[in-house]
C-alpha positions as CSV (number, residue, x, y, z in Angstrom):
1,X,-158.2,-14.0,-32.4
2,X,-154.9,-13.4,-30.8
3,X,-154.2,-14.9,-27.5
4,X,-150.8,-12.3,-26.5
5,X,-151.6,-8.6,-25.9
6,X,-149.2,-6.7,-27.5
7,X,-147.1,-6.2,-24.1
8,X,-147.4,-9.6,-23.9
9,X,-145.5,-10.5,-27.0
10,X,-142.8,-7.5,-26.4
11,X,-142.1,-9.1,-22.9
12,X,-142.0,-12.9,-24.5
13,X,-139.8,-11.5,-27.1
14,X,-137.7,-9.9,-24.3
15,X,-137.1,-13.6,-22.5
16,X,-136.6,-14.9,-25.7
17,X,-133.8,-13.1,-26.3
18,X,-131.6,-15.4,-23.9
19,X,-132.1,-18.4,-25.4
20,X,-129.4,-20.2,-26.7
21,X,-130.2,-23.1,-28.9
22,X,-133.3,-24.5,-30.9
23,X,-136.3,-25.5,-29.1
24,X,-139.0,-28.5,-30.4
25,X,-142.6,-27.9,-29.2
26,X,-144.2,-31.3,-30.6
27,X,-148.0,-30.8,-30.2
28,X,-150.5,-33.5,-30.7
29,X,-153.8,-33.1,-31.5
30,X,-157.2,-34.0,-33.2
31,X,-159.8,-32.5,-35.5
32,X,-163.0,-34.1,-33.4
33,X,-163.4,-34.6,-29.6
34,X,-160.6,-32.5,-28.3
35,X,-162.2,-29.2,-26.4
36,X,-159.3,-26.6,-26.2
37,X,-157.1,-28.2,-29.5
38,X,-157.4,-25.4,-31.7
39,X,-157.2,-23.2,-29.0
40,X,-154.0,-24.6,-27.9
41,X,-152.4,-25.0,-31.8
42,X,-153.1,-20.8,-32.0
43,X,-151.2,-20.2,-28.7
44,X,-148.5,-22.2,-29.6
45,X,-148.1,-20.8,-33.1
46,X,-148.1,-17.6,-31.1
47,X,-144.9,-18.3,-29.6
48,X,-143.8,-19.9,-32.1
49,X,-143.5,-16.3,-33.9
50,X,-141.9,-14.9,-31.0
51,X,-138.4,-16.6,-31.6
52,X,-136.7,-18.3,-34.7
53,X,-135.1,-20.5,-32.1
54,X,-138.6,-22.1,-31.8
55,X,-139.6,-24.7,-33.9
56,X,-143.5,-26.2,-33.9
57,X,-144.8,-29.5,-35.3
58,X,-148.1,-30.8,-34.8
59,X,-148.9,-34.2,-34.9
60,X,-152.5,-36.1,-35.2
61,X,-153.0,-38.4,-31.9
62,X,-154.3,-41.1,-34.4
63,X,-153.3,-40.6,-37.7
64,X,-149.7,-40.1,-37.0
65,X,-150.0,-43.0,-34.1
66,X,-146.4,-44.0,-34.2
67,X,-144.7,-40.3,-33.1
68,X,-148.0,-40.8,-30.3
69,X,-146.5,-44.1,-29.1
70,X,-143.0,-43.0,-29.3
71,X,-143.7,-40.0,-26.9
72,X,-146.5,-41.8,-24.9
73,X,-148.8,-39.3,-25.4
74,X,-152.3,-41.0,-25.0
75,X,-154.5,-37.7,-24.2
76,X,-154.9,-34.5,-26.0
77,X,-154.1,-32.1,-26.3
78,X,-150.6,-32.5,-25.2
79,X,-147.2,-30.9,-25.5
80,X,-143.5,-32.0,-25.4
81,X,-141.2,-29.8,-24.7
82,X,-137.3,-30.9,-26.1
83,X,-134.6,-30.3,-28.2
84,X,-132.5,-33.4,-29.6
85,X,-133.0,-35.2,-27.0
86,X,-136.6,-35.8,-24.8
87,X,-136.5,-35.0,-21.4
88,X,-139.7,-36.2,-20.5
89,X,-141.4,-32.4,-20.2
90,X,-145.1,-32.7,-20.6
91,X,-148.1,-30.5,-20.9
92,X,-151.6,-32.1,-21.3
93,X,-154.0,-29.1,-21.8
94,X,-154.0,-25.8,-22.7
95,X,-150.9,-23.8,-20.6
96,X,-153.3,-20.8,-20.2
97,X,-153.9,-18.2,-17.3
98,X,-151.3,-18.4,-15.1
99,X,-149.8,-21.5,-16.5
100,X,-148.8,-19.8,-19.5
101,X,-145.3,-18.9,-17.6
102,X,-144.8,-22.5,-17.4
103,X,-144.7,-22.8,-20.4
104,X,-142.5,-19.8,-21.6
105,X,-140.2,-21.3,-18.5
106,X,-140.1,-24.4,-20.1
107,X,-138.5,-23.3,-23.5
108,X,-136.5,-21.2,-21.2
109,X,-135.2,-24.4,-20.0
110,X,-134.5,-26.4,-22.8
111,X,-132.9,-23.6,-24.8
112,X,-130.3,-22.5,-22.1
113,X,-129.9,-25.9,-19.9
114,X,-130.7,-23.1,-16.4
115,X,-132.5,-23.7,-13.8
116,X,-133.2,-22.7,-10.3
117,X,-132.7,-26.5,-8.4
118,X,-130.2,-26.6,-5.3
119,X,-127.1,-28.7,-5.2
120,X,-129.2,-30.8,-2.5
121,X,-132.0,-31.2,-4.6
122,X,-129.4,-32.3,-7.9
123,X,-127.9,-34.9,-5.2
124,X,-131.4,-36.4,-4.3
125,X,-131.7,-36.8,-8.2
126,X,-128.4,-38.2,-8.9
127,X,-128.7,-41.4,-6.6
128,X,-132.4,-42.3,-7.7
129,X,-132.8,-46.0,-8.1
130,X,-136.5,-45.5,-9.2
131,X,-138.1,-44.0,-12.0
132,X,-140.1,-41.0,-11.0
133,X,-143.1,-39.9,-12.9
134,X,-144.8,-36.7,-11.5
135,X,-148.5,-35.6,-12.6
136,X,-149.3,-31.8,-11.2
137,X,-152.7,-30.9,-11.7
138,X,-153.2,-27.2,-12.6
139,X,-156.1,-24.7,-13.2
140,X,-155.4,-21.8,-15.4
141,X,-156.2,-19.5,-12.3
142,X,-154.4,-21.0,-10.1
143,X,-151.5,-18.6,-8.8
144,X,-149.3,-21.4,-7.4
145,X,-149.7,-23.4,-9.6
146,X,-146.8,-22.5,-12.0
147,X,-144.0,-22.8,-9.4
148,X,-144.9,-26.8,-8.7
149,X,-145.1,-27.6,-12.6
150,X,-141.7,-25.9,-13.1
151,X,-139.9,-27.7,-10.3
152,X,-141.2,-31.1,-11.9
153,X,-140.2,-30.2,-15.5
154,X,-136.8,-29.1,-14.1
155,X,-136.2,-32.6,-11.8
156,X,-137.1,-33.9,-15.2
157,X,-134.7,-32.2,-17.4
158,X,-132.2,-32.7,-14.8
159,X,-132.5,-36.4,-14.4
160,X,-133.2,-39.3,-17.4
161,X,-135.4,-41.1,-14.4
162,X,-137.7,-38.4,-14.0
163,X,-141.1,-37.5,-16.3
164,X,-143.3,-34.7,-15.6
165,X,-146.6,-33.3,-16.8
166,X,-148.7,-30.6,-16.2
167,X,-152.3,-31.9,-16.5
168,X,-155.1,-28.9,-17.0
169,X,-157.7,-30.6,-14.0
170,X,-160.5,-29.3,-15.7
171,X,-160.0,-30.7,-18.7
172,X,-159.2,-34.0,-17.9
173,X,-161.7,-34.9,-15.3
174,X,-161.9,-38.8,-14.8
175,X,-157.9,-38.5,-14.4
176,X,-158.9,-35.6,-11.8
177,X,-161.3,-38.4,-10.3
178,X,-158.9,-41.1,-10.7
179,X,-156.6,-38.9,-8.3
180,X,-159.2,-37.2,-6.0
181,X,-158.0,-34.3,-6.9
182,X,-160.5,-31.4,-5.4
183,X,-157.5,-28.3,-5.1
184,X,-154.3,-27.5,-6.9
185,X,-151.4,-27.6,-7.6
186,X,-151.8,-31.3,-6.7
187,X,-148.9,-33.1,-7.7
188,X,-149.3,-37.0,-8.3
189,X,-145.8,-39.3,-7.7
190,X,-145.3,-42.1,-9.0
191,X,-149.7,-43.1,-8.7
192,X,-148.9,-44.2,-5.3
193,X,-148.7,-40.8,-3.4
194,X,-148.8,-36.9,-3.7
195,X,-148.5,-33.7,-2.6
196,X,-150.9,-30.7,-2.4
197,X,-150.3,-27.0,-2.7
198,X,-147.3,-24.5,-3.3
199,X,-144.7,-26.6,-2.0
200,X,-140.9,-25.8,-1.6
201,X,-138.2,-28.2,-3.4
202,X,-136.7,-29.4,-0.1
203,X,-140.6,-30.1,1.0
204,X,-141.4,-31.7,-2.7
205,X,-137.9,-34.1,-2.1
206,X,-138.7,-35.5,1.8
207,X,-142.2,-36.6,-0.1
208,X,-140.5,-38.0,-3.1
209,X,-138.3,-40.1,-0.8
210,X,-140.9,-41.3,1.5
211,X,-142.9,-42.4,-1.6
212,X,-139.8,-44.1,-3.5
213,X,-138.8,-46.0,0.2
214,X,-142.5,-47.6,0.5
């Protein structure tokens, strides 16, 4: 069964059509015990078609436990999104619904190095002492959801001290639990703090500080 309506893919192709340079999307997975991992593997080989700038390898989470380790992928199934180099882009989950433009904006990222973050926002990053890992929770029908997971994946492709991941809520309940996490976006910084709902960069910064400063 295809996942991409034919308008779909002639709009993907579209997009696609800017990028400028080869794009990894390692994808780990597993045969048993892993609810939306074929699911995700026939989206991915999807897009995969849509470009010859896109390149697709799929990894077992146990059999090939080395390339698991080396990413820190611990939960499936999950997504890196790179070229050469790892920029700590995440996806745990399947990027469906309305997080599928998160994922067609991450490629978008990698390929042509653009993004959308201010000159304040690139300062903030630049004098960060602290790593910063961020965790936003999604649901596939969420609406805002998309704008918080890209503003994380580009503070991470920006800055070597940043990681984020989209994390599908549904899907990964005790983490969900572990976070009380009862609405999205909810995004998670650094364990010790968040922020809820569709919030601006500026707004997603002043928490980020106040979190780093405690």
């Amino acid at each position: 069964m295809a996942f991409l309506s034919k308008k779909n893919r002639e709009d993907i192709e579209t997009t696609f059509k800017g990028l400028k340079k080869e794009v990894a999307l390692r994808y780990f997975t597993q045969e048993v015990e892993c609810r939306f991992c074929k699911e995700t593997h026939e989206l991915l080989k999807e897009v995969q078609g849509l470009s010859s700038l896109i390149r697709l390898e799929t990894f077992d989470l146990v059999k090939n436990a080395a390339e698991s380790a080396r990413f820190g992928i611990s939960k499936i199934p999950a997504l890196v999104v790179m070229d050469e180099k790892d920029y700590g882009i995440r996806f745990f989950g399947i990027p469906s619904g309305y997080e599928f433009s998160s994922l067609i904006e991450a490629i978008k990222l990698v390929s042509t190095g653009e993004s959308s973050l201010s000159p304040e926002g690139k300062s903030f990053l630049d004098k960060l002492e602290k790593d910063l890992h961020l965790q936003v929770f999604v649901t596939p029908t969420c609406p805002y959801c998309p704008g918080a997971v890209i503003l994380a994946h580009q503070m991470a492709y920006y800055s070597p001290k940043v990681k984020a991941d989209m994390i599908e809520a549904t899907e990964f309940p005790q983490l969900s639990q572990k976070y009380n996490v009862y609405g999205v976006p909810r995004t998670v910084i650094n364990e010790t703090g968040f922020i809820e709902g569709a919030a601006s960069e500026k707004m997603v910064i002043a928490k980020i500080a106040e979190i780093l400063k405690s």
